[in-house]
N, CA, C and O atoms as CSV, one atom per row, in Angstrom:
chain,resi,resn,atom,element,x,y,z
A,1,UNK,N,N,151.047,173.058,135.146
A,1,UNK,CA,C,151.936,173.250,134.009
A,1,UNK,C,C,153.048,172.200,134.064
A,1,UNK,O,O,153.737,171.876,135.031
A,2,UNK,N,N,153.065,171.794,132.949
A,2,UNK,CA,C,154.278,170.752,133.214
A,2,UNK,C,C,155.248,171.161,132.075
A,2,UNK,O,O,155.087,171.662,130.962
A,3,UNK,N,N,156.639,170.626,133.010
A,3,UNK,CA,C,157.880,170.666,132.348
A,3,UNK,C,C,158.402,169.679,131.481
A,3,UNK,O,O,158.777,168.579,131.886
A,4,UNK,N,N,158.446,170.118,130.037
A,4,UNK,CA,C,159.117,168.908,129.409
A,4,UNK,C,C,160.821,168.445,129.796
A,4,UNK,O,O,161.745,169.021,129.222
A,5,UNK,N,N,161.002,167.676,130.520
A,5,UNK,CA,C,162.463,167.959,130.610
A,5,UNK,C,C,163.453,168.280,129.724
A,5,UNK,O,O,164.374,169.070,129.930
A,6,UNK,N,N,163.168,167.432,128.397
A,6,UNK,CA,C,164.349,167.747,127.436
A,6,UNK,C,C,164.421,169.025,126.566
A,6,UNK,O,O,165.377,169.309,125.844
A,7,UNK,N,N,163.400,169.695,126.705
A,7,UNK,CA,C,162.837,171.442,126.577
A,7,UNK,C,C,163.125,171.946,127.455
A,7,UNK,O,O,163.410,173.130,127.276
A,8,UNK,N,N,163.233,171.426,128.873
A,8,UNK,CA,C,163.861,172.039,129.787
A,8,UNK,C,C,165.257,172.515,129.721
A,8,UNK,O,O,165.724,173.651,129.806
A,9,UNK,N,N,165.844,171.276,129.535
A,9,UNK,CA,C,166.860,171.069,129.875
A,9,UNK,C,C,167.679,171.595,128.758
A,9,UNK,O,O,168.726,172.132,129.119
A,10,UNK,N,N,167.412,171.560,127.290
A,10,UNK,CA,C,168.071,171.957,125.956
A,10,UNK,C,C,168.264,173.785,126.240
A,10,UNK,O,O,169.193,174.362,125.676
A,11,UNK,N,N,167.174,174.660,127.266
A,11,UNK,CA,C,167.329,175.790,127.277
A,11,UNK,C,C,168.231,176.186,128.546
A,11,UNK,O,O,169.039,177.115,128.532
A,12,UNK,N,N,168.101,175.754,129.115
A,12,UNK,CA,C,168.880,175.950,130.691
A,12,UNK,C,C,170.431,175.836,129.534
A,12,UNK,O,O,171.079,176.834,129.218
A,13,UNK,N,N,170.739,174.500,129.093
A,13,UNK,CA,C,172.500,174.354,128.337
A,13,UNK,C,C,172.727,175.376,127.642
A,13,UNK,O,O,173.854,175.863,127.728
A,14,UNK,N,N,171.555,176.119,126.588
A,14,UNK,CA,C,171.744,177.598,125.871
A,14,UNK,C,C,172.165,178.026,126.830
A,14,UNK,O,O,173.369,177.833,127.005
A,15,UNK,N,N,171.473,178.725,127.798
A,15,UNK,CA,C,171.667,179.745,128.754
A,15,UNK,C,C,172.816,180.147,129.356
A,15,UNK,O,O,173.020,181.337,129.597
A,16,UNK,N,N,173.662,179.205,129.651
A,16,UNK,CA,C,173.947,178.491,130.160
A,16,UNK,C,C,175.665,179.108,129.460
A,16,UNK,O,O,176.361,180.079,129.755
A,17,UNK,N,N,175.814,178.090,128.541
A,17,UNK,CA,C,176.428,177.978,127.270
A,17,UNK,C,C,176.802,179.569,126.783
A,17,UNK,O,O,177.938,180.040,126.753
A,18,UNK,N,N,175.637,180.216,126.439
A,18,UNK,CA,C,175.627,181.938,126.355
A,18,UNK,C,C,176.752,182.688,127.250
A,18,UNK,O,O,177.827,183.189,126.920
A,19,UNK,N,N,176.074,182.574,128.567
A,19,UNK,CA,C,176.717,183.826,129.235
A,19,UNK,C,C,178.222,183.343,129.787
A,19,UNK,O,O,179.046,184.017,130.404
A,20,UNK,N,N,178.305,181.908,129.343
A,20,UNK,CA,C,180.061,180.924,129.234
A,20,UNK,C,C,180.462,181.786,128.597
A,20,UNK,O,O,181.265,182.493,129.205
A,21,UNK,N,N,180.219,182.129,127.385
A,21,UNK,CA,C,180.931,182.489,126.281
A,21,UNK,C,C,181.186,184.126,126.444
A,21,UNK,O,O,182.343,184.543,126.511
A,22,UNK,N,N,180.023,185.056,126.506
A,22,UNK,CA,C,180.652,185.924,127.069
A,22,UNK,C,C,181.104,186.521,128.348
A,22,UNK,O,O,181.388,187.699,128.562
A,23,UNK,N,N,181.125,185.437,129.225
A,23,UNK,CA,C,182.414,185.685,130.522
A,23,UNK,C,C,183.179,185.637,130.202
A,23,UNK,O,O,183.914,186.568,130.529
A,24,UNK,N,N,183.853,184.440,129.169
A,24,UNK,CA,C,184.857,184.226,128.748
A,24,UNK,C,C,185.303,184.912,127.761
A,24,UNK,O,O,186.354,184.436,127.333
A,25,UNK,N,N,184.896,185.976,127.128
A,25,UNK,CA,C,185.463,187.116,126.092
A,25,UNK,C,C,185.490,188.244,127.258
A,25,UNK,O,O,186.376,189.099,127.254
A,26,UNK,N,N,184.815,188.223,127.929
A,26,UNK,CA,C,184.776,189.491,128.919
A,26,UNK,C,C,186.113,189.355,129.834
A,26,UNK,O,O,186.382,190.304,130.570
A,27,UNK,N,N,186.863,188.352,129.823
A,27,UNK,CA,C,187.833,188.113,130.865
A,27,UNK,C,C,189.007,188.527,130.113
A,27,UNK,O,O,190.000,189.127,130.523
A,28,UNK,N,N,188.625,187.948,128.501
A,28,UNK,CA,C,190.355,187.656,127.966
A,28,UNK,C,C,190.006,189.733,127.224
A,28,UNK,O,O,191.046,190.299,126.885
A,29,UNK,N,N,188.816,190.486,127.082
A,29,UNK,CA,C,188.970,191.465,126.639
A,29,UNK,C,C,188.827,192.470,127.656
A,29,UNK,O,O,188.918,193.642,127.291
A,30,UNK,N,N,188.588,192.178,129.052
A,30,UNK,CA,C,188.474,193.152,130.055
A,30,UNK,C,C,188.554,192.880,131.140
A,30,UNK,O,O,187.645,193.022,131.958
A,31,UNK,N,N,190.378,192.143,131.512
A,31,UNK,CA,C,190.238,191.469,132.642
A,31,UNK,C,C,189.751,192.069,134.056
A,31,UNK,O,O,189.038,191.642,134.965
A,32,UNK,N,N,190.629,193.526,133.766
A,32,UNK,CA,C,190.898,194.003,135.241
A,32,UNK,C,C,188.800,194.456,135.565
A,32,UNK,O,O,188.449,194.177,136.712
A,33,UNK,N,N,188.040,194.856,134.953
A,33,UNK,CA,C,187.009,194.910,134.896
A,33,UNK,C,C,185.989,193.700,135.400
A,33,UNK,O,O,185.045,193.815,136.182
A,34,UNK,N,N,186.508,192.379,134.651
A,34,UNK,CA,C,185.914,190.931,134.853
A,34,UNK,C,C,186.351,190.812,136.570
A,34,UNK,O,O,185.501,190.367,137.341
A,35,UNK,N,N,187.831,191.269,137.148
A,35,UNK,CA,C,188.160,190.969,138.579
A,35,UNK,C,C,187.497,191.537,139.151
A,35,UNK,O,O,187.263,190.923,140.193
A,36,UNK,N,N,186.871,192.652,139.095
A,36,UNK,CA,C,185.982,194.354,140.444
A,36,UNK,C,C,184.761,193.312,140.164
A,36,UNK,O,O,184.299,192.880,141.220
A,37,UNK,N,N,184.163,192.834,139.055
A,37,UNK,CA,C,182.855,192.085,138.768
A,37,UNK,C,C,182.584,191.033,139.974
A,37,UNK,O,O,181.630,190.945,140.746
A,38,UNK,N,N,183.977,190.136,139.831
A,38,UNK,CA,C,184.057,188.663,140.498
A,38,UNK,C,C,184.096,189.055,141.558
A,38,UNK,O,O,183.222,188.667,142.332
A,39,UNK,N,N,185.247,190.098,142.084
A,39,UNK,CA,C,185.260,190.195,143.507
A,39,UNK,C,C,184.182,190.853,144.210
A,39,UNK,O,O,184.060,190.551,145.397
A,40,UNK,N,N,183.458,191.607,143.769
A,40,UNK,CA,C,181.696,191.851,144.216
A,40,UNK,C,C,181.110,190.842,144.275
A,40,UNK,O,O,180.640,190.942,145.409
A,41,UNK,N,N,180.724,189.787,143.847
A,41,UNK,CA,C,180.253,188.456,143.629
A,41,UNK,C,C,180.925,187.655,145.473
A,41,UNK,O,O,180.424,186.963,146.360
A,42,UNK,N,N,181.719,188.040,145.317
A,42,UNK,CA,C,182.143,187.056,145.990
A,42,UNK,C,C,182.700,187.933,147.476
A,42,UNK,O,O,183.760,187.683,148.049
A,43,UNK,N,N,181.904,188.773,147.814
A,43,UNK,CA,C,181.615,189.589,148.993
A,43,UNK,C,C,183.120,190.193,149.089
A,43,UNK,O,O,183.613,189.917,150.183
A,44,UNK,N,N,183.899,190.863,148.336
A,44,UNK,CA,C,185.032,191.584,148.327
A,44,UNK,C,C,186.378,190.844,148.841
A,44,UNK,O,O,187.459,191.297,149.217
A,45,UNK,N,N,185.900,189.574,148.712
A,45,UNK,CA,C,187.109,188.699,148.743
A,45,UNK,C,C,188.526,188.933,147.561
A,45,UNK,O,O,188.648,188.562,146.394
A,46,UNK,N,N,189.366,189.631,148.381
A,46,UNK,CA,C,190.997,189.926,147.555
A,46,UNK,C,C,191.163,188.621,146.510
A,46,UNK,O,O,191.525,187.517,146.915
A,47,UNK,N,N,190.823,188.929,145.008
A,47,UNK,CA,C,190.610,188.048,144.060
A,47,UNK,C,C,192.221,188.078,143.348
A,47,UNK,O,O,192.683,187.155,142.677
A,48,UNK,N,N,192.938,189.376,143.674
A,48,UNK,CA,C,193.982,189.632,142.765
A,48,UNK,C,C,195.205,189.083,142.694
A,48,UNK,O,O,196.219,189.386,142.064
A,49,UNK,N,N,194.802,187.789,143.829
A,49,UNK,CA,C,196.231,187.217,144.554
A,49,UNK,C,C,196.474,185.822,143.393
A,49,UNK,O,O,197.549,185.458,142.918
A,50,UNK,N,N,194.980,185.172,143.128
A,50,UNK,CA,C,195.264,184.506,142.432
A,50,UNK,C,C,194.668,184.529,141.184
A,50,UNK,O,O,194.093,183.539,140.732
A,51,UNK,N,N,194.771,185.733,140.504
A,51,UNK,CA,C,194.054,186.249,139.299
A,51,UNK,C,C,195.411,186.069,138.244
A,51,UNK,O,O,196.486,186.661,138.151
A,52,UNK,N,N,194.957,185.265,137.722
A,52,UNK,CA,C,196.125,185.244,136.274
A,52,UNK,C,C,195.029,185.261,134.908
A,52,UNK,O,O,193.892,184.937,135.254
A,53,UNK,N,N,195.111,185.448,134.034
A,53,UNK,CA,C,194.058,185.375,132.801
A,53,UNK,C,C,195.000,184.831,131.966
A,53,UNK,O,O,195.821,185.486,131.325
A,54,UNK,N,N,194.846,183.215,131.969
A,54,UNK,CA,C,195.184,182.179,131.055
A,54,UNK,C,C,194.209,181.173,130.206
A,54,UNK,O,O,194.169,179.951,130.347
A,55,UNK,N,N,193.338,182.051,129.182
A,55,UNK,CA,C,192.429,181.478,128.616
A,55,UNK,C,C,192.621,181.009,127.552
A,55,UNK,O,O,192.474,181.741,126.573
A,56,UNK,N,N,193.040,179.544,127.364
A,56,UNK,CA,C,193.435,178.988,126.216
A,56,UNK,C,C,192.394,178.434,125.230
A,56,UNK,O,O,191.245,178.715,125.571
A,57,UNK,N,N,192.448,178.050,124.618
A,57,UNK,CA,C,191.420,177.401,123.495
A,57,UNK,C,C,190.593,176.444,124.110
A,57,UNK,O,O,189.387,176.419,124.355
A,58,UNK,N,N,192.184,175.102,124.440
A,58,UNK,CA,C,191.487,174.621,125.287
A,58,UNK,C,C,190.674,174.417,126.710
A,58,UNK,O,O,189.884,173.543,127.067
A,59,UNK,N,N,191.138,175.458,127.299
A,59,UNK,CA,C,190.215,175.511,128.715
A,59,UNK,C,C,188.660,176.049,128.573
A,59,UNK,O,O,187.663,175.926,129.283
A,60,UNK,N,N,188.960,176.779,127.178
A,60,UNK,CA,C,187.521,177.557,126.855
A,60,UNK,C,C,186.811,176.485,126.805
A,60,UNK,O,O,185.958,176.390,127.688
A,61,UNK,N,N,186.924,175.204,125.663
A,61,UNK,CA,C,186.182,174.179,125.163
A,61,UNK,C,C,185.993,173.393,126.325
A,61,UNK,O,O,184.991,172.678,126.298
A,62,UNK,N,N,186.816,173.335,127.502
A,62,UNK,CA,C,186.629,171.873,128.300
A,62,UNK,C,C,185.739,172.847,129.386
A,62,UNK,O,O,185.092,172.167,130.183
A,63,UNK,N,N,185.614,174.124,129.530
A,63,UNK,CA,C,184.759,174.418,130.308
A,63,UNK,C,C,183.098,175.075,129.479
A,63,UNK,O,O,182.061,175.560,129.933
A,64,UNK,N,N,183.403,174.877,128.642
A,64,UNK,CA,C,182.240,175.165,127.762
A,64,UNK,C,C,181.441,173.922,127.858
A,64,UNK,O,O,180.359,173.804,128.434
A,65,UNK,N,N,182.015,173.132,127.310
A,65,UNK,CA,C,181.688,171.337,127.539
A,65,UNK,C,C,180.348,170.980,128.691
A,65,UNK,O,O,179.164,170.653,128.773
A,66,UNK,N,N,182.032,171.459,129.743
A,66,UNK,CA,C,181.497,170.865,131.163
A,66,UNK,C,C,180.284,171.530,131.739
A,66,UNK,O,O,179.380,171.020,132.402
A,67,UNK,N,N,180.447,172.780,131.350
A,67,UNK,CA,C,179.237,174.145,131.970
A,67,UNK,C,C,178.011,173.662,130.804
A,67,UNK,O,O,176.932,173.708,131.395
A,68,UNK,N,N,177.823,173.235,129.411
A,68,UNK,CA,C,177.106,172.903,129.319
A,68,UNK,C,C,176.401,171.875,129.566
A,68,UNK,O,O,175.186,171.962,129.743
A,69,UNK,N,N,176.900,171.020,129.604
A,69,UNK,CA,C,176.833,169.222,130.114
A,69,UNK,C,C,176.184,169.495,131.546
A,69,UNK,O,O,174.984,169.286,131.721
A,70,UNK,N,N,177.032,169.982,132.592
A,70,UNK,CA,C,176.214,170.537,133.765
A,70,UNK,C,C,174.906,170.806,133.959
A,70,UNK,O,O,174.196,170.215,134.772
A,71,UNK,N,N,174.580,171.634,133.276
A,71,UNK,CA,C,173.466,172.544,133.230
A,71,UNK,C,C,172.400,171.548,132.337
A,71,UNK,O,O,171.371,171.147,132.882
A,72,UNK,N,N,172.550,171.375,131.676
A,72,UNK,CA,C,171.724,170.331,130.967
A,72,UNK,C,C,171.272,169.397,131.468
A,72,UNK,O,O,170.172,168.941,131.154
A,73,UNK,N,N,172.205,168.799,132.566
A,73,UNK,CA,C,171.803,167.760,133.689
A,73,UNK,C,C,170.440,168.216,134.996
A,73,UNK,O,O,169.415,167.819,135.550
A,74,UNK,N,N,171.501,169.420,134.884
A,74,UNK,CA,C,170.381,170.133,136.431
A,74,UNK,C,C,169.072,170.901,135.621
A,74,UNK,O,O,168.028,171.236,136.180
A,75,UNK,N,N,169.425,171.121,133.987
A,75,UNK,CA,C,167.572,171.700,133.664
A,75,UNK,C,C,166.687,170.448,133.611
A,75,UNK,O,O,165.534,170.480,134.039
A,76,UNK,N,N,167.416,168.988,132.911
A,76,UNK,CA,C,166.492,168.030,132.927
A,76,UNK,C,C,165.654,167.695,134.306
A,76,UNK,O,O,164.434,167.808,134.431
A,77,UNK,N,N,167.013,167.058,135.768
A,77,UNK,CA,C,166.309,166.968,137.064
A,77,UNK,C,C,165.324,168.072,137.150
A,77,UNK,O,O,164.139,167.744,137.099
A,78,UNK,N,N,165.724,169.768,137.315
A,78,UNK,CA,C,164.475,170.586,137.557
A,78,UNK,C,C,162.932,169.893,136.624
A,78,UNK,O,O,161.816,169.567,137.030
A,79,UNK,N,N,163.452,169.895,135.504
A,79,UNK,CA,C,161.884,169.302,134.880
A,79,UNK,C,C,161.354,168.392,135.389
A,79,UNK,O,O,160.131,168.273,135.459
A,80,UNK,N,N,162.190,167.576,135.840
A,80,UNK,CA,C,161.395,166.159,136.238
A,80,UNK,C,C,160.817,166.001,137.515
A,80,UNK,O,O,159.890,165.277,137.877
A,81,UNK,N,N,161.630,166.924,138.233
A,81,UNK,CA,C,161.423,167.231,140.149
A,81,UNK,C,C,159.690,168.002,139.824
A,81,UNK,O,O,158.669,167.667,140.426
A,82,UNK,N,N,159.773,169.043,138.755
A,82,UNK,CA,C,159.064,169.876,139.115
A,82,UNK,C,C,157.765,169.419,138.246
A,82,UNK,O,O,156.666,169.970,138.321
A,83,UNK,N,N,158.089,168.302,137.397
A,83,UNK,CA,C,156.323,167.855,136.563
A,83,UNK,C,C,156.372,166.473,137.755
A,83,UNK,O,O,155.798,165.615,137.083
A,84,UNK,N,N,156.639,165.948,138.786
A,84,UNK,CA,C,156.592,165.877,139.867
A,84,UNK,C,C,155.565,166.003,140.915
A,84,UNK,O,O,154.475,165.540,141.251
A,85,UNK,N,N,156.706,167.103,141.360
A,85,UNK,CA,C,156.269,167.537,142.394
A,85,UNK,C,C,154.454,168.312,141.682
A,85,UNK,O,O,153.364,168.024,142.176
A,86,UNK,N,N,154.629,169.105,140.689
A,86,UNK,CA,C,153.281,169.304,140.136
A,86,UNK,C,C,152.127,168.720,140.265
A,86,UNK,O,O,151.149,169.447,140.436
A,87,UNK,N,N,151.948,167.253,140.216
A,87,UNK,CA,C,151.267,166.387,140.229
A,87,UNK,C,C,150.403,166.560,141.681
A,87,UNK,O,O,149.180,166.697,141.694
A,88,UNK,N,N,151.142,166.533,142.751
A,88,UNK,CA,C,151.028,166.412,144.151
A,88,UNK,C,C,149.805,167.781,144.644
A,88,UNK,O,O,149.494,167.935,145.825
């Protein structure tokens, strides 16, 4: 089976992109909820010390950006590693 990368990669940035968006409503509409979430995640590491919820317009967009741009990068490599490595 081979991976198209840029089919790859266009769904990984949805994905991606998606659950950006509602972390980021989930934080600014349910912080103290979004912190018990994170700090499970992150093996009960005391999150509350540096927990502020300052979600501006712009931090939304420059991490929306970046988290998609990211991801778009690492679905293309997966496609390409993996119609690849496929071959072999």
């Amino acid at each position: 089976m081979k991976h198209e990368p840029n089919v790859t990669a266009n769904a990984t940035a949805l994905t991606v992109g998606t659950i950006y968006i509602v972390c980021a409503a989930a934080v600014v509409l349910l912080p103290d909820l979004s912190l018990t979430i994170a700090q499970s995640w992150f093996h009960g590491l005391d999150l509350s010390k540096i927990s502020v919820v300052n979600v501006t317009l712009g931090s939304f967009i420059l991490g929306l950006v970046t988290s998609v741009a990211g991801s778009w990068t690492v679905g293309y490599v997966f496609a390409r590693a993996y119609s690849y490595f496929s071959k072999r």
